[in-house]
Each structure stands twice: as structure tokens, then as C-alpha cells.
C-alpha positions in Angstrom: -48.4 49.6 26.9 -45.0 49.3 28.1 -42.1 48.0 26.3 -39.0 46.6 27.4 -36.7 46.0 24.4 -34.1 48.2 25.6 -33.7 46.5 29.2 -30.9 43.9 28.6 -27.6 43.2 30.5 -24.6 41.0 29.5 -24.2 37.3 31.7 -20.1 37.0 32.0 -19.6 35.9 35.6 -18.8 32.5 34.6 -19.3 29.2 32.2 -20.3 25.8 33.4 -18.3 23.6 31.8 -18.1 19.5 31.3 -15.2 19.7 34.2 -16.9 21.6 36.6 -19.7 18.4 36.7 -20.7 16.0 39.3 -21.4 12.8 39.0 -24.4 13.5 40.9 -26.5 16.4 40.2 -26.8 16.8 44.7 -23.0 17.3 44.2 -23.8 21.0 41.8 -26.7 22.1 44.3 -24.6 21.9 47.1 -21.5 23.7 45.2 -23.6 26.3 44.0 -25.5 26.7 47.4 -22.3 27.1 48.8 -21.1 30.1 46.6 -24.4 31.7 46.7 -24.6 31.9 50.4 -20.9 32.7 50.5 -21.7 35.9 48.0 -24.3 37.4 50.2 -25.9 38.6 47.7 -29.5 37.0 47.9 -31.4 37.4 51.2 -33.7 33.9 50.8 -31.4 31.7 49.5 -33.4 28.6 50.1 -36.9 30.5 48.4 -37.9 28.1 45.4 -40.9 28.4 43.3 -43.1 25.3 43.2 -45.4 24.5 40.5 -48.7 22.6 39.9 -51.6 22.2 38.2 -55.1 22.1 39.3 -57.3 19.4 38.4 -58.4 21.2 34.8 -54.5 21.5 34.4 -54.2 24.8 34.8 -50.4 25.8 36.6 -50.4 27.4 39.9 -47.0 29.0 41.1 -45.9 30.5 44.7 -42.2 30.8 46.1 -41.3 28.5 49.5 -38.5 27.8 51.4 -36.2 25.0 51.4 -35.9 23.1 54.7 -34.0 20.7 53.4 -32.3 18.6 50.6 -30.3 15.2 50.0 -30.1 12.2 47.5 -33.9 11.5 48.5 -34.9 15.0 47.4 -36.0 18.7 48.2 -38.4 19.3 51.4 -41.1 21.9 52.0 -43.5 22.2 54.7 -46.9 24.1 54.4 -50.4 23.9 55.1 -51.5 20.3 53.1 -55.0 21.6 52.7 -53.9 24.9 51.1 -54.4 25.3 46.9 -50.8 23.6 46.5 -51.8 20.5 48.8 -54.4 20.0 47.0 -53.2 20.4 43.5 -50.3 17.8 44.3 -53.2 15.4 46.1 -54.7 14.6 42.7 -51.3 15.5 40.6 -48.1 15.0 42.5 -45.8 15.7 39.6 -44.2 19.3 40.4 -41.6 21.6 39.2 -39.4 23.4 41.4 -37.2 26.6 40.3 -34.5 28.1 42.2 -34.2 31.8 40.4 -30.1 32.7 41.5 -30.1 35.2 39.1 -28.1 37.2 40.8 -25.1 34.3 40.2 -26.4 34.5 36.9 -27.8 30.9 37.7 -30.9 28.8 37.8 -31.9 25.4 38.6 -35.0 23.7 37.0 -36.1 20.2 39.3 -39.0 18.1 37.5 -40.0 15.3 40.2 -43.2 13.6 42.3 -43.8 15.3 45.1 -44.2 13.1 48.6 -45.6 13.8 52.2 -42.4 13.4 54.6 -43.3 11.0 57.3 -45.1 12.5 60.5 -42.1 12.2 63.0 -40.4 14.8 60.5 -42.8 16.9 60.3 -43.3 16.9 64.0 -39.5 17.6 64.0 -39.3 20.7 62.1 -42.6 22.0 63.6 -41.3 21.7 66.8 -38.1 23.8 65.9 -40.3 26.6 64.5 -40.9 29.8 66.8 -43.9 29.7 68.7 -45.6 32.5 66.7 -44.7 30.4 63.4 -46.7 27.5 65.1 -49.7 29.5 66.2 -49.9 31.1 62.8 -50.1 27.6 61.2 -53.0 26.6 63.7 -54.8 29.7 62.5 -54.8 29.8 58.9 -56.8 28.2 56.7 -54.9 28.7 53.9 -56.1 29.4 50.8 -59.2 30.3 52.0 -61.7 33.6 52.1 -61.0 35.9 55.2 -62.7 38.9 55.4 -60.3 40.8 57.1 -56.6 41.1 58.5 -57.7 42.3 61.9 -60.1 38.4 61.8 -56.6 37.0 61.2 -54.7 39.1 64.2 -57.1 38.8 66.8 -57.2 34.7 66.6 -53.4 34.7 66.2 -53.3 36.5 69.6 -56.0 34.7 71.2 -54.1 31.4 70.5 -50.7 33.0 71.4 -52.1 34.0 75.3 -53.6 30.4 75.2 -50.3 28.7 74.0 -47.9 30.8 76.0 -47.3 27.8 78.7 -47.8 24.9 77.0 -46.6 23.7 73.8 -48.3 23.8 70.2 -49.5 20.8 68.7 -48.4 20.3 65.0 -52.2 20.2 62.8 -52.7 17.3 61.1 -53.0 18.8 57.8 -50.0 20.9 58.1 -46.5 18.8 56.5 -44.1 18.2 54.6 -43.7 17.6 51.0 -40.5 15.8 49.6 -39.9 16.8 46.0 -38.2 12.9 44.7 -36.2 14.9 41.8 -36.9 13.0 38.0 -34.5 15.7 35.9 -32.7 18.4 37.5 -31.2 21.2 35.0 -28.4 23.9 35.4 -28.5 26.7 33.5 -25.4 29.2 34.0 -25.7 32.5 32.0 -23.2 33.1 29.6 -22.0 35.5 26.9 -23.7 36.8 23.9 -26.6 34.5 25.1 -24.7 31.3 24.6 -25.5 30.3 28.2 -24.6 26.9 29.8 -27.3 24.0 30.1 -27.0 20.6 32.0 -29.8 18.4 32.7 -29.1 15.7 34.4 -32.0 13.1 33.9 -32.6 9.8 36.5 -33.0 6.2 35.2 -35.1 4.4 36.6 -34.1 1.5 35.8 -30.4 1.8 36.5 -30.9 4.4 39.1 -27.9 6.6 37.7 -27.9 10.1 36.2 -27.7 10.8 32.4 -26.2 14.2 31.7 -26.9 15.6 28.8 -25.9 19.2 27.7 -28.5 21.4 25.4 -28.4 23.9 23.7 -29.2 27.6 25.3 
């Protein structure tokens, strides 16, 4: 058994305070993008975790990137056949987490989870490397393989085949628009008093409710 009572560290970059809030919660995402690209300190700054549950509720998680965000949500592309495509088939609610703990940050986004219409998908796919493309023609993801080398040699097959002529976009494989519901800050603070926003969407009014709570 290992213990880890000992590993702890102080959080004293900064506070998130009242002030320092936008009326939309887009508004913080993009301020603290910024500053986390600008600090160079995180290779994948658009990796988010996404989580679902299968259909006996049991929660799945796997980092993604980011491809894009604005008022209408956050946007991921995969494989819509894969575990997660499935999972968000039968139950679109999903959490996404963006871990900047390196900032000392992290943002929490509860929301439904909608396929982007095919013309974006075929717009992103088509800005993707070539061997990005042919990778997503090959996999079957989330399924049995019995090897790597079963993987490589149709990946290369399909590269010779595709190296003159352009890659159609599968019809499985899209994108996902995360329509947020809540989106929380939480900014790490001194002797574990840390900073906590949640800014929560009425539907009815269509406006954000901030609310802070406590750490």
C-alpha cells in the first residue's frame, strides 16, 4: 500500500475574485485560455476530459482536444461509433473538465452534448493531415484488434492508396458540440480556501446566474 499524506503543496498564484467576473462565463474561458497559452507551461492546452455514462450508468472518462469554442458551446471531433458515441447516443448529458493545474485552475462544464452539422465536420476533416484522415478511416475505435502491426499495415495500405487523391470524411466520424448547462471556475487558493464560480444558464431567461460556493 502506498500512502500519500505527506504529498501536498500550497496554491498562491492568485484569487478569483467578484471583479475579475464576466458577465458571460465565454468571457473567463477565453481570459484564462489566453494566460494559459501565454505561460507556456502546458503542452495540450485545449486536452479536456469528457465524461459519460454507459447505458447501466456507469461513467466512462478519456482526455480530447478542443477544436473549438463560442456562445453555442465546446466542439470535439472523434469517431461517433467509438464507446463515447455511443454512450452520448442513448445519454447526451456530459461533463467536460479542463485540468490547468498548472495555473492552479480548473474548469467544470455540465451540458448536452450535439453532433455539429456535416459541412463542419467536413470542414475540420478536411484541415486535418492526411495521415490524421487515413487513421480515422482505419480505426474502429473502441474495438478488439489483435495487434499493432494489423493497425500499421492497413494505415499504410490506405496511405499508398490515398496519396493522389483526397480522403473522404466516414460517415460516423464528427463532431460533438458540448451546449454548456453550468460552467464552474475553480481557482486554487491559500490554506485551501480556493475560489469557486459556477455560473448556471436559465433557460428560461437565457442569462447566467453566478453564484459563488464554498471551496
Amino acid at each position: 500500500m502506498s500512502i500519500f499524506y505527506e504529498v501536498r503543496r500550497e496554491y498562491d498564484l492568485t484569487h478569483l475574485n467578484e471583479q475579475a467576473l464576466t458577465e458571460s462565463p465565454y468571457g473567463l474561458f477565453q481570459l484564462w485560455y489566453d494566460e494559459l497559452v501565454a505561460a507556456k507551461v502546458v503542452k495540450d492546452t485545449t486536452a479536456m476530459i469528457v465524461a459519460t455514462v454507459d447505458q447501466q450508468h456507469k461513467p466512462y472518462q478519456r482526455t480530447v482536444l478542443m477544436k473549438s469554442f463560442d456562445e453555442q458551446g465546446f466542439v470535439f471531433y472523434t469517431n461517433q461509433h467509438s464507446r463515447k458515441g455511443q454512450h452520448i447516443a442513448n445519454n447526451n448529458q456530459v461533463c467536460l473538465m479542463f485540468p490547468w493545474l498548472a495555473m492552479e485552475r480548473q474548469i467544470i462544464v455540465n451540458g448536452v452534448a450535439e453532433k455539429v452539422s456535416d459541412d463542419e465536420s467536413d470542414n475540420y476533416f478536411a484541415s486535418r493531415p492526411i495521415s490524421s484522415q487515413v487513421a480515422a478511416v482505419v480505426s474502429q475505435q473502441s474495438q478488439p484488434v489483435d495487434s499493432r502491426e494489423t493497425l500499421e499495415a492497413k494505415f499504410h495500405e490506405l496511405m499508398a492508396f490515398y496519396q493522389d487523391k483526397p480522403v473522404p470524411r466516414p460517415p460516423h466520424w464528427g463532431g460533438y458540440r458540448v451546449k454548456p448547462t453550468s460552467i464552474e471556475f475553480w481557482q486554487g487558493g491559500e490554506n485551501r480556501i480556493h475560489d469557486r464560480f459556477i455560473y448556471e444558464l436559465d433557460p428560461q431567461a437565457q442569462r447566467w446566474q453566478i453564484t459563488r460556493l464554498q471551496p
